[in-house]
C-alpha positions as CSV (number, residue, x, y, z in Angstrom):
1,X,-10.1,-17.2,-60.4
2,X,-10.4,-13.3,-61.8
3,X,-11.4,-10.6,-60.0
4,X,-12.9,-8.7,-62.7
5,X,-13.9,-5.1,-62.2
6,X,-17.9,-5.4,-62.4
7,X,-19.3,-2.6,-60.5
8,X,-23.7,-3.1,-60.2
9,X,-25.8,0.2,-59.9
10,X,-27.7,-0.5,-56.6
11,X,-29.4,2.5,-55.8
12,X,-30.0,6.3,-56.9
13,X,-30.5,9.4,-55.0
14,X,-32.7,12.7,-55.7
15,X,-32.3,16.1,-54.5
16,X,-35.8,17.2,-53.3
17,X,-37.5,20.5,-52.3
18,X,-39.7,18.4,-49.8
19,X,-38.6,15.2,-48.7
20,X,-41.5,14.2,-46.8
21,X,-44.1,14.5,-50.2
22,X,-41.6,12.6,-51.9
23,X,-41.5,9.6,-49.3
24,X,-45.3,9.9,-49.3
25,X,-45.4,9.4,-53.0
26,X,-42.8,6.8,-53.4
27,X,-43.7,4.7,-50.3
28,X,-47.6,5.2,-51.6
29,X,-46.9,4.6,-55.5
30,X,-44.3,2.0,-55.6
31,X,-44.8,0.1,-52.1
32,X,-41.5,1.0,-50.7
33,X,-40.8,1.5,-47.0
34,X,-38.6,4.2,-45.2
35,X,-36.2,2.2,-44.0
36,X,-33.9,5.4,-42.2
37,X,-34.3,9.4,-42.1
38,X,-32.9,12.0,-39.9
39,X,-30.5,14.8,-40.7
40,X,-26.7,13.8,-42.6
41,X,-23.4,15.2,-40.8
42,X,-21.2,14.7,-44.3
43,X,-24.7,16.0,-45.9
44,X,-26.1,18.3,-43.6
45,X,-29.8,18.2,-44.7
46,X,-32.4,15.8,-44.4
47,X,-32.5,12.7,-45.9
48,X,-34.4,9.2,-46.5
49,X,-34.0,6.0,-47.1
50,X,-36.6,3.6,-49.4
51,X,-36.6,0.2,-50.0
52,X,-38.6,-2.7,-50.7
53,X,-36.3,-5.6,-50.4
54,X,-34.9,-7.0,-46.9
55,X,-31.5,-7.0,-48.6
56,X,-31.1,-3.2,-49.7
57,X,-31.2,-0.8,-47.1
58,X,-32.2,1.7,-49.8
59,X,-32.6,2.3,-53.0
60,X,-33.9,5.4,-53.5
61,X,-32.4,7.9,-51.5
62,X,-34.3,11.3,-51.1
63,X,-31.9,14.5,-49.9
64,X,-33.8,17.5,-49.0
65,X,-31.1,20.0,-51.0
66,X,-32.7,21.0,-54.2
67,X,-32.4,25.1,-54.4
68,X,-35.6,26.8,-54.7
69,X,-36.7,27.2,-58.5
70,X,-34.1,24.5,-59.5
71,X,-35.4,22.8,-62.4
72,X,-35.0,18.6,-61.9
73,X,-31.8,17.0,-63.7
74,X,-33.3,13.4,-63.3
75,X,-33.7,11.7,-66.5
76,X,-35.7,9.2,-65.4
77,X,-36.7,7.3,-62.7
78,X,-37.5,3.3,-63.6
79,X,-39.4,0.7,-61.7
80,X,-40.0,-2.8,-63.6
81,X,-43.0,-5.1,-63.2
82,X,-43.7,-8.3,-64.3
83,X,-47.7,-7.8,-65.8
84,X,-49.6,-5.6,-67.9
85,X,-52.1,-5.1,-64.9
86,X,-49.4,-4.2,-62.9
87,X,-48.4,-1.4,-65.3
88,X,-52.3,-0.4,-64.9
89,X,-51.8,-0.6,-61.1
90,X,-49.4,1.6,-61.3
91,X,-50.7,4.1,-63.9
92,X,-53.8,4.5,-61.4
93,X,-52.0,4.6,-58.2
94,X,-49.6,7.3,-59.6
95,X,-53.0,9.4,-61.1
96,X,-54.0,9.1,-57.9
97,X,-51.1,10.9,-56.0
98,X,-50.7,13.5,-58.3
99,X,-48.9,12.2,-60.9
100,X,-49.1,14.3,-64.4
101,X,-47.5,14.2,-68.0
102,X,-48.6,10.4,-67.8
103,X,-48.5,8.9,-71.4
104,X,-48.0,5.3,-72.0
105,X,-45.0,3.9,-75.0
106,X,-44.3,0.8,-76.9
107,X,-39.9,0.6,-76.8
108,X,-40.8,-3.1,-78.2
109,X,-38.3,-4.5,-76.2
110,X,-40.5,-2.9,-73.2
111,X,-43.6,-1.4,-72.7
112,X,-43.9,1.6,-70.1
113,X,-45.8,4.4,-68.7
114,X,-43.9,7.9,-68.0
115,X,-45.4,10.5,-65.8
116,X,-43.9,13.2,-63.4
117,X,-43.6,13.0,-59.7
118,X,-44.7,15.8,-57.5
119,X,-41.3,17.9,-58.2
120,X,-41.5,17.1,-61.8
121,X,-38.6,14.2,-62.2
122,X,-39.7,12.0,-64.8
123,X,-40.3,8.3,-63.3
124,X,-40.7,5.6,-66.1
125,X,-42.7,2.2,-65.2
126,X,-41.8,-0.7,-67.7
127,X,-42.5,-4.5,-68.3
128,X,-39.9,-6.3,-70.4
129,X,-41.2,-8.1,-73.8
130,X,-39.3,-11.3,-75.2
131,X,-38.2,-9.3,-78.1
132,X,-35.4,-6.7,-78.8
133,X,-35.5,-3.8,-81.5
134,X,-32.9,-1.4,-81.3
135,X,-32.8,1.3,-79.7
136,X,-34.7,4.7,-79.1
137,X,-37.6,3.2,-80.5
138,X,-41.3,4.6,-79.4
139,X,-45.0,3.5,-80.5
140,X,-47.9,4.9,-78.7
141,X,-49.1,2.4,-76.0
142,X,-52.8,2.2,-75.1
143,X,-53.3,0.5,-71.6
144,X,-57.0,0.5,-72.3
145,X,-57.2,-2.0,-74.7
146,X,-57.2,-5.5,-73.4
147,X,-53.1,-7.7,-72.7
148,X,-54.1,-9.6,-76.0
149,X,-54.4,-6.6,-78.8
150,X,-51.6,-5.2,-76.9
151,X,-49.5,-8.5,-77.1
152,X,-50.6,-8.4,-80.6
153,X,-50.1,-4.9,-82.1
154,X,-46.6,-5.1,-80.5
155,X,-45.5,-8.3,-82.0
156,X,-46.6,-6.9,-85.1
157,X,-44.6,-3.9,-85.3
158,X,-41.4,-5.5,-83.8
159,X,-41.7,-8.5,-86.3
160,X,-41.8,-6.0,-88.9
161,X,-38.6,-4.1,-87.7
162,X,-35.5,-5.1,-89.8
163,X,-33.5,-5.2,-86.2
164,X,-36.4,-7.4,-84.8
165,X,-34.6,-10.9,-82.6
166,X,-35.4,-12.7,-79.8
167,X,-34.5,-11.3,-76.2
168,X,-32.5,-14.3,-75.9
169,X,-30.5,-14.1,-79.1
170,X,-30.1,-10.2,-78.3
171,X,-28.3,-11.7,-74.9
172,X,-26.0,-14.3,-76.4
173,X,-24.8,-11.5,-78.8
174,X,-24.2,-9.3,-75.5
175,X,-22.6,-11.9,-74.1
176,X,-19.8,-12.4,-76.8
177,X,-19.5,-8.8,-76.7
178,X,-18.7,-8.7,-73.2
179,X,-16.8,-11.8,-73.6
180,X,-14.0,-10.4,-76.0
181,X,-13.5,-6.7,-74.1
């Protein structure tokens, strides 16, 4: 038996300017509950706690400690979903509490929806495809149209990519990557 060194991101935290918009959005958005709040000893401002599985007690943690003016440092926030009218769900429910900057983006190996949050952090909402091209890769994605010209027009343009493979036989690649470090 090895006990290799494998550490798995479970969570991230965001400095806010208002914690309780944030939680409001999130919670409202994405579904997730407040599982904790109150005010930190080792941080001493207020935080909370979201989740939306029994077995994390967070994971997105929200830290009322963002200087006034401070511009946001988050790349991105992502949240994955399994359907194309979940990515719609999504688009509408974050329209609907304020979201802006929203545009929608083919990546080929995923397709997502970007928009910013009520403090301007850029949040990302992506389905996986079965298909890898490498990566940054970007075609306009138009939620509008129905799943089968989307299916469609993607396959198209990742079949056409000279990196195009399967998801699966991008995997078993990683895999004997991993496998020989």
């Amino acid at each position: 038996m090895t006990n290799a060194y494998a550490p798995n991101l479970s969570h991230v935290g965001v400095s806010c300017f208002d914690v309780d918009l944030m939680v409001d959005f999130y919670t409202s958005v994405f579904g997730l509950h407040l599982t904790d709040e109150g005010y930190g000893r080792t941080f001493p401002f207020k935080l909370a706690f979201l989740s939306s599985q029994p077995n994390q007690h967070h994971q997105l943690a929200l830290a009322q400690n963002r200087p006034e003016g401070a511009v946001s440092t988050v790349m991105q926030l992502s949240f994955k979903v399994d359907h194309l009218s979940a990515l719609r769900q999504a688009r509408t429910k974050a329209l609907d509490k304020g979201a802006t900057n929203m545009k929608g983006i083919s990546h080929g190996n995923a397709l997502s929806i970007y928009f910013t949050d009520p403090e301007q952090n850029t949040v990302e909402v992506y389905l996986d495809t079965p298909w890898y091209v490498a990566q940054p890769h970007g075609d306009p994605l138009d939620l509008d149209k129905s799943d089968e010209e989307i299916w469609r027009e993607v396959e198209n343009v990742v079949k056409a990519d000279p990196t195009f493979k399967s998801v699966e036989s991008w995997s078993n690649d990683f895999k004997a990557k991993l496998k020989h470090h």
